[in-house]
Structure formats: C-alpha cells, structure tokens
MOPAC internal coordinates of N, CA, C and O (Angstrom, degrees):
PM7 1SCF
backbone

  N    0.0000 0     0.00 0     0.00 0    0    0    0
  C    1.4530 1     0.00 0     0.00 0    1    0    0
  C    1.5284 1   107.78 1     0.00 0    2    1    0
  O    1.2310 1   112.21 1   -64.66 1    3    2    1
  N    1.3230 1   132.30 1   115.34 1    3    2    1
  C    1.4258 1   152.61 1  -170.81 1    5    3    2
  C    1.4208 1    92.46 1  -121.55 1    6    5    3
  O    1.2310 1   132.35 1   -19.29 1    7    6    5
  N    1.7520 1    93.75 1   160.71 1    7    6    5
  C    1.7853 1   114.52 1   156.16 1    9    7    6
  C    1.1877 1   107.97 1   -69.50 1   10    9    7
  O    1.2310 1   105.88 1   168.24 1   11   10    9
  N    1.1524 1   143.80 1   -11.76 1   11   10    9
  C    1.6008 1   151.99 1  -164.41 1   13   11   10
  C    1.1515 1    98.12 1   -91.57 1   14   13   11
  O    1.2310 1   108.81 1   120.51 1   15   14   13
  N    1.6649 1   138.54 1   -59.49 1   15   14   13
  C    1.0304 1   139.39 1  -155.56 1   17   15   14
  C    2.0643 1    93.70 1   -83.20 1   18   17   15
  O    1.2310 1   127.60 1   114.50 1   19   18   17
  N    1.0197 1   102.97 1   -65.50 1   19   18   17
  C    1.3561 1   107.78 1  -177.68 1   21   19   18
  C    1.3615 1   110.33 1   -27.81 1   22   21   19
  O    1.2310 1   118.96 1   127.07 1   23   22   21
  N    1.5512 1   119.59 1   -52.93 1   23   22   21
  C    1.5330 1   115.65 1  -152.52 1   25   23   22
  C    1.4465 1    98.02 1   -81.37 1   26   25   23
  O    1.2310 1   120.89 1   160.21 1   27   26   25
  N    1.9503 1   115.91 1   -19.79 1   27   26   25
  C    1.3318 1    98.84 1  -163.41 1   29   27   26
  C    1.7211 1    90.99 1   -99.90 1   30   29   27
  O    1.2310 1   115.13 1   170.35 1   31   30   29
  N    1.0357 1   126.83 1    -9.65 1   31   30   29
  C    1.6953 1   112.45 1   167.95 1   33   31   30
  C    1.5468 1   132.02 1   -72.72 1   34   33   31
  O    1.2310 1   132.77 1   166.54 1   35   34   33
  N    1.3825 1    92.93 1   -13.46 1   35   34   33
  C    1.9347 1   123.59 1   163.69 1   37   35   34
  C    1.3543 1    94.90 1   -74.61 1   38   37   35
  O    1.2310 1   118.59 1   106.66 1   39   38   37
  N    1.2353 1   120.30 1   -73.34 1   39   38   37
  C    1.7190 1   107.10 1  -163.23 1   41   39   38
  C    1.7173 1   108.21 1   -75.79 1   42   41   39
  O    1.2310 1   112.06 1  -179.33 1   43   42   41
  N    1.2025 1   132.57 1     0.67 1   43   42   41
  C    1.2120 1   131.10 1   154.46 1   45   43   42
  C    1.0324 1   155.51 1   -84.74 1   46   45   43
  O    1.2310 1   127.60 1   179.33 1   47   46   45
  N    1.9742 1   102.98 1    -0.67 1   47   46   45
  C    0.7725 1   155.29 1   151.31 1   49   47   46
  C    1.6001 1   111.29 1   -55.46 1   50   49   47
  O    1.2310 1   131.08 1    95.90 1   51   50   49
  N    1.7943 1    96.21 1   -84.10 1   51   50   49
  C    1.4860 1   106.56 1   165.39 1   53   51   50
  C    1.4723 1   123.94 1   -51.56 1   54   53   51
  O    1.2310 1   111.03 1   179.18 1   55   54   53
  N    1.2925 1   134.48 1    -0.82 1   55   54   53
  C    1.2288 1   131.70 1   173.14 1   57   55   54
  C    1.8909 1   103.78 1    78.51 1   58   57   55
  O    1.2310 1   117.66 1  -144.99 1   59   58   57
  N    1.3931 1   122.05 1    35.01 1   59   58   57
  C    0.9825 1   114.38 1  -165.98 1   61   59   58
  C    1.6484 1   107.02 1  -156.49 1   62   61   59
  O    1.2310 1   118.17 1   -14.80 1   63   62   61
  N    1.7985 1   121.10 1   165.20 1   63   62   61
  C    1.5680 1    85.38 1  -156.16 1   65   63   62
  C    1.8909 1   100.58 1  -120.11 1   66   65   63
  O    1.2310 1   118.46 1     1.42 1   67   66   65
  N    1.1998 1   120.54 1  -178.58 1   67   66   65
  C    1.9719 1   111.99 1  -146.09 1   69   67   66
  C    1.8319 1    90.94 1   -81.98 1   70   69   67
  O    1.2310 1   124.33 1   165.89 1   71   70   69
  N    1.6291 1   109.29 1   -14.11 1   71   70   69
  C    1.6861 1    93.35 1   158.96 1   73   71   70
  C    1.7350 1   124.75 1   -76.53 1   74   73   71
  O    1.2310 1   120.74 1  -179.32 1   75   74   73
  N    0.9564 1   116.20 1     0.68 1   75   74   73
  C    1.5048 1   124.46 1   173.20 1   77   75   74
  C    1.5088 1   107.24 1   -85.14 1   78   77   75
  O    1.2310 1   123.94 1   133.88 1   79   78   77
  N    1.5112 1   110.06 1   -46.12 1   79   78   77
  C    1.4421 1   110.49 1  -162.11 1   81   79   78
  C    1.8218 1   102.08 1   -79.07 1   82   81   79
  O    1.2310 1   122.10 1   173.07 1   83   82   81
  N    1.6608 1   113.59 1    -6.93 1   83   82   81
  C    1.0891 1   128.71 1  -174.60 1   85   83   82
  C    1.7209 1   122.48 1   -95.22 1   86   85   83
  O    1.2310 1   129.39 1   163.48 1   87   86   85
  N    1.9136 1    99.50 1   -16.52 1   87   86   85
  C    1.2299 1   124.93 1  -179.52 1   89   87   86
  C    1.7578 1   124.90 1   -61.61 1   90   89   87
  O    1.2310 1   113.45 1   -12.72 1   91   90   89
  N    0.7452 1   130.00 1   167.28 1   91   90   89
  C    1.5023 1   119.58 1   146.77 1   93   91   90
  C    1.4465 1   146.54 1  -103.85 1   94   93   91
  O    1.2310 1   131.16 1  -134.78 1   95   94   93
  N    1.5530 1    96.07 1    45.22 1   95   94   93
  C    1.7848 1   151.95 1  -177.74 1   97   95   94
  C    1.3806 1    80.94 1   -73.60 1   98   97   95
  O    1.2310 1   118.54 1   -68.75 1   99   98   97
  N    2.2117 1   120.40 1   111.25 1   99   98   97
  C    1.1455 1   108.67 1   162.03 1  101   99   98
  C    1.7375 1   111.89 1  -111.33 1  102  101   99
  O    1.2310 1   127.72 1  -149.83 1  103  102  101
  N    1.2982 1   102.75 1    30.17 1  103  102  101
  C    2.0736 1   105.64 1   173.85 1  105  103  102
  C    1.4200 1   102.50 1   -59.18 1  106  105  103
  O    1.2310 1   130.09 1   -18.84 1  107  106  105
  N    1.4567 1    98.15 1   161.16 1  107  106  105
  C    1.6350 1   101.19 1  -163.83 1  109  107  106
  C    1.7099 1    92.09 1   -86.70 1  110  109  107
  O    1.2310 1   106.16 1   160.42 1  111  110  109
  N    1.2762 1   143.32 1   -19.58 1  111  110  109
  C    1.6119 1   130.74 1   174.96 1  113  111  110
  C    1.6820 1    94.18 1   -58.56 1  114  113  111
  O    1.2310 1   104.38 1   122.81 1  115  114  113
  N    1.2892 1   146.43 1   -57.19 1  115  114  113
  C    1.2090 1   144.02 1   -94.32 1  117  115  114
  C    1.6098 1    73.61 1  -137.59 1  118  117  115
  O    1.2310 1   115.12 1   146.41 1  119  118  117
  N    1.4119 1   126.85 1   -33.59 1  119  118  117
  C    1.8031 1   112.31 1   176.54 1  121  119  118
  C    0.9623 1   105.78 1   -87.06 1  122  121  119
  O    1.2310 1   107.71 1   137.24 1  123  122  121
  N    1.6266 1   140.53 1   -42.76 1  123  122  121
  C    1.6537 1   143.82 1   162.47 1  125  123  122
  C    1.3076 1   106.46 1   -45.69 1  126  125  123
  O    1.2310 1   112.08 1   139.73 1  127  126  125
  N    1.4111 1   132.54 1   -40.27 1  127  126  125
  C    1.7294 1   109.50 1   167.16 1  129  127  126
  C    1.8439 1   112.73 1   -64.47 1  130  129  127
  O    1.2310 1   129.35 1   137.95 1  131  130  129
  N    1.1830 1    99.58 1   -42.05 1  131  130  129
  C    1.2377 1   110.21 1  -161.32 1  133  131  130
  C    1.6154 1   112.63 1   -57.13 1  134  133  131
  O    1.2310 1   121.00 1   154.20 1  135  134  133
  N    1.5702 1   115.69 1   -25.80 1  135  134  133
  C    1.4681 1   138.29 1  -159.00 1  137  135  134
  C    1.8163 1    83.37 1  -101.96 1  138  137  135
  O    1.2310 1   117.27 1   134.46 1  139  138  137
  N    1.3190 1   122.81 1   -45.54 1  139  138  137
  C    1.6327 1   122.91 1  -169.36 1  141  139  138
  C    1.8918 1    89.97 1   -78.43 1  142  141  139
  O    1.2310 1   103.17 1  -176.17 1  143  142  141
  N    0.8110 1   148.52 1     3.83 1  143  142  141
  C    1.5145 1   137.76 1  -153.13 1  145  143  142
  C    2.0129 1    82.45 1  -133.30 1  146  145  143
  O    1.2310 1   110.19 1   129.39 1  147  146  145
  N    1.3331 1   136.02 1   -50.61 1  147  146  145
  C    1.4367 1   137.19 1  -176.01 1  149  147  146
  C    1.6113 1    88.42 1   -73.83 1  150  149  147
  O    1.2310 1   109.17 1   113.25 1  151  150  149
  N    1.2476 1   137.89 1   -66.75 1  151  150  149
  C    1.4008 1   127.51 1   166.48 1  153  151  150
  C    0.8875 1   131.36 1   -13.69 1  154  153  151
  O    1.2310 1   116.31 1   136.20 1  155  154  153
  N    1.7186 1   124.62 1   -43.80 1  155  154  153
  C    1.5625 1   139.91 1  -160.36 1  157  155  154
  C    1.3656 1    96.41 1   -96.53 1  158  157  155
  O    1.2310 1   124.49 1   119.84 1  159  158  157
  N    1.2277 1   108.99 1   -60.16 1  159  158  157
  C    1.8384 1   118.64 1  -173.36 1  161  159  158
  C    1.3255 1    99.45 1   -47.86 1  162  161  159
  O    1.2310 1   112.61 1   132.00 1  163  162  161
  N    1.5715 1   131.55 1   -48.00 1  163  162  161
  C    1.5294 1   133.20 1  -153.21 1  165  163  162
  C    1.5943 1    89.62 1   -66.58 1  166  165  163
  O    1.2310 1   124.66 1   106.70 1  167  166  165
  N    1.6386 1   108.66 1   -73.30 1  167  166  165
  C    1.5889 1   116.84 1   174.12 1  169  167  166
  C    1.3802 1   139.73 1   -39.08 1  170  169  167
  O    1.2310 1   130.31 1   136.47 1  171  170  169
  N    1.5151 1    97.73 1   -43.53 1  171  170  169
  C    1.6903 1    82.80 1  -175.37 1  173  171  170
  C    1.7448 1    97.39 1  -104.24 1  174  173  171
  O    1.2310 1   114.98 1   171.12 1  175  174  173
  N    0.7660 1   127.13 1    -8.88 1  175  174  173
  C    1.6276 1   130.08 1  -159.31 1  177  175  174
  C    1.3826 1   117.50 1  -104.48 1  178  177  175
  O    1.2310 1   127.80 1   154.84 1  179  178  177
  N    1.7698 1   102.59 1   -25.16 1  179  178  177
  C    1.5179 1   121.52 1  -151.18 1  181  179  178
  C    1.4263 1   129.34 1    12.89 1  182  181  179
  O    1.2310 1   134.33 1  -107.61 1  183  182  181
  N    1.4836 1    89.89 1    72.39 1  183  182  181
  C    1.4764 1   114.20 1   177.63 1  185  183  182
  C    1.4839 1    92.27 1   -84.44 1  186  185  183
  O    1.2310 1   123.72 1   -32.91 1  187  186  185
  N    1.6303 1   110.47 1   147.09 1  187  186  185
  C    1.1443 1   116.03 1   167.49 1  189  187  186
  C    1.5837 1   122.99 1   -83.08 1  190  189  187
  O    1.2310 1   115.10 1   -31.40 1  191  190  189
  N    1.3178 1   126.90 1   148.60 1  191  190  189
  C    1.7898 1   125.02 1  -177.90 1  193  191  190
  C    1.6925 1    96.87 1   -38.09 1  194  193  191
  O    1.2310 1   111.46 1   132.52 1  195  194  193
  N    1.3392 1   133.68 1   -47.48 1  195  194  193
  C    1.4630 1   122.51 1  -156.13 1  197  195  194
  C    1.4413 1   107.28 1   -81.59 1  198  197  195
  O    1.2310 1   116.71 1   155.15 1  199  198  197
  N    1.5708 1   123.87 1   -24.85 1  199  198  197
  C    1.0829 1   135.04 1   177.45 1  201  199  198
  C    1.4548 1   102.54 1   -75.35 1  202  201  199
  O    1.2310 1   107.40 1   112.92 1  203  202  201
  N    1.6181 1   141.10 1   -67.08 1  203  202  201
  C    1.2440 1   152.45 1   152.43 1  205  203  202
  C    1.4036 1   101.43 1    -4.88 1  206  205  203
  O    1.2310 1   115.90 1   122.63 1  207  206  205
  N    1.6718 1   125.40 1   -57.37 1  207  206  205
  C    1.6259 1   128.18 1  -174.56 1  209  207  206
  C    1.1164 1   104.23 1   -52.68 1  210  209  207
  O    1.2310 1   114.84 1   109.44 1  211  210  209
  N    1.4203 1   127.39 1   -70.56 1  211  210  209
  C    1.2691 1   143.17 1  -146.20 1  213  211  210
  C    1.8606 1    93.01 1   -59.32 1  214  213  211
  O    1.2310 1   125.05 1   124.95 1  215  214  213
  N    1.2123 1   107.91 1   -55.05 1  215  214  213
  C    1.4350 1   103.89 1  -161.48 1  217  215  214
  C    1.2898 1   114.94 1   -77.15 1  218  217  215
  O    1.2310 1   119.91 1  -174.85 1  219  218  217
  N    1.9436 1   117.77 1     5.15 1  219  218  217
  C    1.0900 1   119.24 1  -155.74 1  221  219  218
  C    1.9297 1    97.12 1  -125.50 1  222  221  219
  O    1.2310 1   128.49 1   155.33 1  223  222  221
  N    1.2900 1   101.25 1   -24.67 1  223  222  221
  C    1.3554 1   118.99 1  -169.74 1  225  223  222
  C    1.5396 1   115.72 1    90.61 1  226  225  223
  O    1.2310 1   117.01 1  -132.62 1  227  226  225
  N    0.9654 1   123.29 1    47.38 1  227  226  225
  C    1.5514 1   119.11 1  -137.96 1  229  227  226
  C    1.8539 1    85.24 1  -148.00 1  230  229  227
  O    1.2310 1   115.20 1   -11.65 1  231  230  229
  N    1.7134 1   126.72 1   168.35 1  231  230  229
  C    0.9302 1   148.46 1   141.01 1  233  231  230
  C    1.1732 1   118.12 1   -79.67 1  234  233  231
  O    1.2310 1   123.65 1   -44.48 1  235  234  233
  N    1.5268 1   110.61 1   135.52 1  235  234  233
  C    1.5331 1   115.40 1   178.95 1  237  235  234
  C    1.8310 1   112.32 1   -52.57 1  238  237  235
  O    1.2310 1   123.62 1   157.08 1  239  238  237
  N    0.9861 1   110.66 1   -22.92 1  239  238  237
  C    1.8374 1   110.24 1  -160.60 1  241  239  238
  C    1.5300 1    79.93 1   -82.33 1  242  241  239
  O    1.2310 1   105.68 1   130.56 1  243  242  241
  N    1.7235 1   144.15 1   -49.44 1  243  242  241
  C    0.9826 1   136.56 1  -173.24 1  245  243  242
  C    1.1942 1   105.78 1   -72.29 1  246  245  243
  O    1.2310 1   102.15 1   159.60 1  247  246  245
  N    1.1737 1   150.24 1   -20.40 1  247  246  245
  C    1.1905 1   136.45 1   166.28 1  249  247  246
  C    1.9282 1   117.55 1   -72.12 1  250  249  247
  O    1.2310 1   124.05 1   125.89 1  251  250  249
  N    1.3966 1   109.84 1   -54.11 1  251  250  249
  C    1.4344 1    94.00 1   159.08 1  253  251  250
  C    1.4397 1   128.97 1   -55.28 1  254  253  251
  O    1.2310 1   115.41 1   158.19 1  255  254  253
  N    1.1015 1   126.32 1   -21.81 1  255  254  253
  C    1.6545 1   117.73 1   172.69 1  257  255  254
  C    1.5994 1    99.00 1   -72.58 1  258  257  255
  O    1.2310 1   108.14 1   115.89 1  259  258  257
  N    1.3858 1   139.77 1   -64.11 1  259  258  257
  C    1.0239 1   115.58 1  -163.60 1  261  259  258
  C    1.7135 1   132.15 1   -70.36 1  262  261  259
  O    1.2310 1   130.96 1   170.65 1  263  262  261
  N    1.7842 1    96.45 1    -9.35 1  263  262  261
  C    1.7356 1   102.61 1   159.13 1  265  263  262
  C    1.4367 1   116.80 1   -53.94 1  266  265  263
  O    1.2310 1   130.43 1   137.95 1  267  266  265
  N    1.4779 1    97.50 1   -42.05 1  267  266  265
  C    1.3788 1   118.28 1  -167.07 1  269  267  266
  C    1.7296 1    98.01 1   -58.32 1  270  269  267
  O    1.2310 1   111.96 1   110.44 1  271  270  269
  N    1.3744 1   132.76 1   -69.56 1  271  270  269
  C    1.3065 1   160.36 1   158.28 1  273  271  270
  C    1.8217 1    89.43 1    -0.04 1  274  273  271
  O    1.2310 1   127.30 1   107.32 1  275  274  273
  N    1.6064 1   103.55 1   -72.68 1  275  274  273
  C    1.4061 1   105.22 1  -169.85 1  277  275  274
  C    1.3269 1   128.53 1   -77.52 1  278  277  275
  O    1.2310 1   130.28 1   174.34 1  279  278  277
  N    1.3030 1    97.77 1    -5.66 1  279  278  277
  C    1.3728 1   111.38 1   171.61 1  281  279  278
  C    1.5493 1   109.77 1   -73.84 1  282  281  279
  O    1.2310 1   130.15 1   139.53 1  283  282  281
  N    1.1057 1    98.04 1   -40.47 1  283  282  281
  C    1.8309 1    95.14 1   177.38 1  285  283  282
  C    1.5639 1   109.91 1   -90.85 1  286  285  283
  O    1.2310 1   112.42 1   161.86 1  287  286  285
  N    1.4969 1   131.91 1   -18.14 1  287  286  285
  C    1.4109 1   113.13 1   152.34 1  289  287  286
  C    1.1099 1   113.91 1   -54.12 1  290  289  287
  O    1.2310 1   105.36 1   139.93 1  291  290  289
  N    1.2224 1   144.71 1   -40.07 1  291  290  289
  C    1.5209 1   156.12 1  -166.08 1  293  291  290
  C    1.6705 1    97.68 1   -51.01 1  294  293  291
  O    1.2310 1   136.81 1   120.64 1  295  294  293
  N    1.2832 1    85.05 1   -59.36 1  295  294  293
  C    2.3225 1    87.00 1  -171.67 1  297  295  294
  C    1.1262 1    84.73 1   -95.36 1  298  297  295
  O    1.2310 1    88.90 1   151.20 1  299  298  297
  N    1.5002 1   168.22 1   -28.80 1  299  298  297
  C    1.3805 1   136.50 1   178.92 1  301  299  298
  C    1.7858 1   116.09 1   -98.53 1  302  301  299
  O    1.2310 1   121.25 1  -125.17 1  303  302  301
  N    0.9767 1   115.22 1    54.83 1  303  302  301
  C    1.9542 1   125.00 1  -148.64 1  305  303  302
  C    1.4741 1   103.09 1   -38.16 1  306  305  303
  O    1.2310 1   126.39 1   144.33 1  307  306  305
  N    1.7687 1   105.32 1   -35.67 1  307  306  305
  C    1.9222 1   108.39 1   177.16 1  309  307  306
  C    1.3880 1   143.35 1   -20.39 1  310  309  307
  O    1.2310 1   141.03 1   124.19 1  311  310  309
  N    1.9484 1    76.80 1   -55.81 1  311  310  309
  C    1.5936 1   117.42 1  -162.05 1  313  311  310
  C    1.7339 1    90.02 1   -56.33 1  314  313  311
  O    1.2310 1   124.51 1   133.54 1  315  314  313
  N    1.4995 1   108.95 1   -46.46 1  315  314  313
  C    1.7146 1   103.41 1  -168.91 1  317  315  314
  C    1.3139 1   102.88 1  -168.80 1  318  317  315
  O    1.2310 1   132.67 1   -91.21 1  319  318  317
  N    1.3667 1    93.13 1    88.79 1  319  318  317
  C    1.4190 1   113.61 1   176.92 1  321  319  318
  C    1.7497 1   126.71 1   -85.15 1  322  321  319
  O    1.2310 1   118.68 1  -162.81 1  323  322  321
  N    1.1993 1   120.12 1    17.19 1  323  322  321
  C    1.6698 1   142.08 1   151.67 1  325  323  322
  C    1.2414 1    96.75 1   -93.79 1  326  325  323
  O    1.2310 1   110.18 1   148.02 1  327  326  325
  N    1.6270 1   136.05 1   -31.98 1  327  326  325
  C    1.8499 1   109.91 1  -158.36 1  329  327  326
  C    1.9547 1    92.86 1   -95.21 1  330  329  327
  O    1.2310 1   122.71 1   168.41 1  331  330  329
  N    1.3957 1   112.42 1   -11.59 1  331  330  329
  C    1.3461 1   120.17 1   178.02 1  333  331  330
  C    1.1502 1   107.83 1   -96.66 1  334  333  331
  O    1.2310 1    96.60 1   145.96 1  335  334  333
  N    1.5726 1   158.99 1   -34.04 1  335  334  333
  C    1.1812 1   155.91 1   125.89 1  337  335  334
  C    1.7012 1   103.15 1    -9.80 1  338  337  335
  O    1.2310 1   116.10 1   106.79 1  339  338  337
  N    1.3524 1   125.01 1   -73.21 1  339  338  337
  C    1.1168 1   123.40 1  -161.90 1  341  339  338
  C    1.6548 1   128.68 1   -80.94 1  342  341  339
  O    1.2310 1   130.70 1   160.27 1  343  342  341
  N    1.6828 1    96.96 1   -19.73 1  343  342  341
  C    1.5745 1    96.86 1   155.57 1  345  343  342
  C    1.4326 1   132.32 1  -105.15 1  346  345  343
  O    1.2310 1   121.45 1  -150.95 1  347  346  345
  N    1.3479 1   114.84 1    29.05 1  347  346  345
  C    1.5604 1   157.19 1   141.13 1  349  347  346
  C    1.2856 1    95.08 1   -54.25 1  350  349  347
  O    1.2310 1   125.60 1    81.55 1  351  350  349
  N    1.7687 1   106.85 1   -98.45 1  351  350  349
  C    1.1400 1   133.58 1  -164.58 1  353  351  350
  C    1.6292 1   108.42 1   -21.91 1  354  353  351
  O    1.2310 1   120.96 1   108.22 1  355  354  353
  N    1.7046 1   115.77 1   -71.78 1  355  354  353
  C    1.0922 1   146.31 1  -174.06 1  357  355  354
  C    1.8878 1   111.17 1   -51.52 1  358  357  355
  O    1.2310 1   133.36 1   122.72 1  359  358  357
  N    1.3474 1    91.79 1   -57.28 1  359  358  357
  C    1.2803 1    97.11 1   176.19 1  361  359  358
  C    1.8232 1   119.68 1   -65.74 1  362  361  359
  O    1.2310 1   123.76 1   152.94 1  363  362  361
  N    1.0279 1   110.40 1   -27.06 1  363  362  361
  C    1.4482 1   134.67 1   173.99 1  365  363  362
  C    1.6442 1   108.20 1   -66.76 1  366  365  363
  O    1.2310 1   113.18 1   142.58 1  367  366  365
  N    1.1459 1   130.50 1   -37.42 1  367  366  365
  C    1.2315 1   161.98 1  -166.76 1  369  367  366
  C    1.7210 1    92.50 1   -81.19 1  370  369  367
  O    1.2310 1   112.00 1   127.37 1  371  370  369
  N    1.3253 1   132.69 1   -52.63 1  371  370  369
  C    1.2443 1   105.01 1  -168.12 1  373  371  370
  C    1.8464 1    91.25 1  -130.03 1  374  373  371
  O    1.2310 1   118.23 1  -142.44 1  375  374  373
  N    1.3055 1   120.98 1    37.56 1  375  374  373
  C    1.6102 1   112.16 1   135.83 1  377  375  374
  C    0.9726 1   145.80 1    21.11 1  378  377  375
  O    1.2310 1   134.08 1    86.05 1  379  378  377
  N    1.5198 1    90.37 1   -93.95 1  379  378  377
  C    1.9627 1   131.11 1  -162.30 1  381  379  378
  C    1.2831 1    73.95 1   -88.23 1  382  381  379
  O    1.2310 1   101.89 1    88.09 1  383  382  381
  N    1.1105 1   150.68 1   -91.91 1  383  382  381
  C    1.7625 1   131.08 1  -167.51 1  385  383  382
  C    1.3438 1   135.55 1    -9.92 1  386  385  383
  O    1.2310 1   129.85 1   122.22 1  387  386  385
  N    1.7261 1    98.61 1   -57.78 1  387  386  385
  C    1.4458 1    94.93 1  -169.72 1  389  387  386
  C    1.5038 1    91.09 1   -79.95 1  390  389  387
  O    1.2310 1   103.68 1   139.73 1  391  390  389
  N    1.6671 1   147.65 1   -40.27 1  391  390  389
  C    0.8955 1   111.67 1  -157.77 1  393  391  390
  C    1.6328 1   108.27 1   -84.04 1  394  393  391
  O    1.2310 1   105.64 1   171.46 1  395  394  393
  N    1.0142 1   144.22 1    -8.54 1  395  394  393
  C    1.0152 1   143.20 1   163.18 1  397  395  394
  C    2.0351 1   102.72 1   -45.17 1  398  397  395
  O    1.2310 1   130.94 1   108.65 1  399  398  397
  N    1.0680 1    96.50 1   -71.35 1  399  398  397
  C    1.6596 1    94.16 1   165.75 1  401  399  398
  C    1.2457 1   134.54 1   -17.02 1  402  401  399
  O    1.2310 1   128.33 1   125.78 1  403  402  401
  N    1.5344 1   101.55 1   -54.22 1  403  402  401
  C    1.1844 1   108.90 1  -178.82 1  405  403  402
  C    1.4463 1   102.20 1   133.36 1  406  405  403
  O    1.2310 1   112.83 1   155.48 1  407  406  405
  N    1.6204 1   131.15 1   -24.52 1  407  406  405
  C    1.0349 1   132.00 1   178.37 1  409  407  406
  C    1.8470 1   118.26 1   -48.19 1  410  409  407
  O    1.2310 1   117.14 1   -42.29 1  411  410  409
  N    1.2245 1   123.04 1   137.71 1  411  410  409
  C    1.4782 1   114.38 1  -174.46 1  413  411  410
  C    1.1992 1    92.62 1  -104.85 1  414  413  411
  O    1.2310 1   105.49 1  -119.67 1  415  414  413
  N    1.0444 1   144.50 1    60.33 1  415  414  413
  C    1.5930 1   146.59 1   139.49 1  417  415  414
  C    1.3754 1   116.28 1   -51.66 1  418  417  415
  O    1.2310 1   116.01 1   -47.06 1  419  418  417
  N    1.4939 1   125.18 1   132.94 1  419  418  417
  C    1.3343 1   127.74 1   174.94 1  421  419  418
  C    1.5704 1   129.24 1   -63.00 1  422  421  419
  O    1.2310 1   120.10 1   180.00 1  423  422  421

C-alpha cells in the first residue's frame, strides 16, 4: 500500500487519472476525488496535511479542510454518496494490510 496506489485507485474510481487529482482542476468530480484521495493518505498512511500538500499540490490548511469535508460525508453518506462509496471501496481494498500490520481497524 503506497501514495501511488492510493491516489490512483481514487481517481479510478472517479473515472479520472492521479495527474488530474494532482492538477489545479477545481470541478466538483475532480475536488471530491481529490478531498477522498487527502482522506485516504491522512487514514491509512498517516501522512501528515503538509506532507498530503506537497504530493497533492495543494496547501496544508486545504488539505485539512477537505479531510474535514470527508469526514462529515462519512456520518452524513447523503450529502455525497460517490465520495463515500469510494472511500469504502478503497479503504476496503487494503484491510487485510493494515491488520496484518498491526493496525486495529475494523
């Protein structure tokens, strides 16, 4: 499990590719990956927001708002139910990893 794999199973998801989600493309498909892809990195990787920027092209303060963003799709699934489908999906996807690790993820 890499930032490589992560960012490009987010935008493959979205039908779109990890230089887009890396772009400064602000459509809401292409910022909802981009916010589900800083989500994933924060969680499974625990990359920090300033680390998340760099690899994202992004400012750290913009990267915590859009954790923040998915954090509340997470408990409100309605609001955006593709950016919760796909960090399901994703997160579901590497599991058996973290707990093998050692991670106690459910």
């Amino acid at each position: 499990m890499s930032k490589e794999e992560i960012i490009n199973d987010v935008a493959n998801a979205y039908g779109i590719s990890a230089d887009v989600i890396r772009s400064k493309i602000r459509k809401r498909p292409v910022s909802d990956a981009r916010a589900v892809a800083c989500y994933l990195l924060s969680f499974l990787l625990k990359m920090s927001s300033t680390e998340i920027g760099k690899e994202l092209n992004r400012d750290h303060s913009t990267v915590v708002v859009a954790i923040e963003k998915v954090d509340m799709w997470l408990s409100t699934p309605k609001i955006n139910p593709t950016a919760v489908d796909v960090t399901v999906k994703v997160y579901n996807k590497y599991k058996d990893e973290l707990k093998r690790l050692g991670y106690g993820f459910q």
